[in-house]
N, C-alpha and C positions, 0 to 999 in steps of 0.2 A: 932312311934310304929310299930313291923314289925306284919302285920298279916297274915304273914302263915301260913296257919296246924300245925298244930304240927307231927311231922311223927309217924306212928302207933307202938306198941309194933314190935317188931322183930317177925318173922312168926316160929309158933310151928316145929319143926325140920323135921319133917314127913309129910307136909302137900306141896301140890307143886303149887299149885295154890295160896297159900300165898306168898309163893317162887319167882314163879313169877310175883304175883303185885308187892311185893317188889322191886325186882331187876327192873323192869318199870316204879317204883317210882323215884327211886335213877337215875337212867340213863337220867328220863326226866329232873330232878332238879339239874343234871351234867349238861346237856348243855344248862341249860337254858332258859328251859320250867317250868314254874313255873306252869302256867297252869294247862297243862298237869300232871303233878305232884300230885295236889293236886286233879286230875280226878282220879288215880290210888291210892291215899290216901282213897278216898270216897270206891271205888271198895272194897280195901281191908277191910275196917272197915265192909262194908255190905256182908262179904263172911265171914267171921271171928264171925258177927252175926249169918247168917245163919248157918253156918258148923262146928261151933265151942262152939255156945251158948257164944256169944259174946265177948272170950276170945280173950282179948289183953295185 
């Protein structure tokens, strides 16, 4: 069973700080940082709470 994250909604179009977890998501689970990855999954869900009223 794979238990990775699941990766978060795509980031609202205007928002940059979503922007950029995202693209630090994807780049860590490109090379291979699975980790890492799901550190910058967490970040974004809890910014996305905060600043967005939870919109994913």
């Amino acid at each position: 069973m794979d238990r990775r994250a699941q990766a978060p909604a795509p980031p609202p179009p205007a928002c940059t700080q979503c922007a950029r977890l995202n693209a630090a998501q994807r780049a860590a689970d490109a090379r291979g940082d699975h980790s890492r990855g799901v550190d910058y999954r967490v970040l974004l869900r809890r910014h996305q709470d905060e600043a967005h009223g939870g919109e994913r």
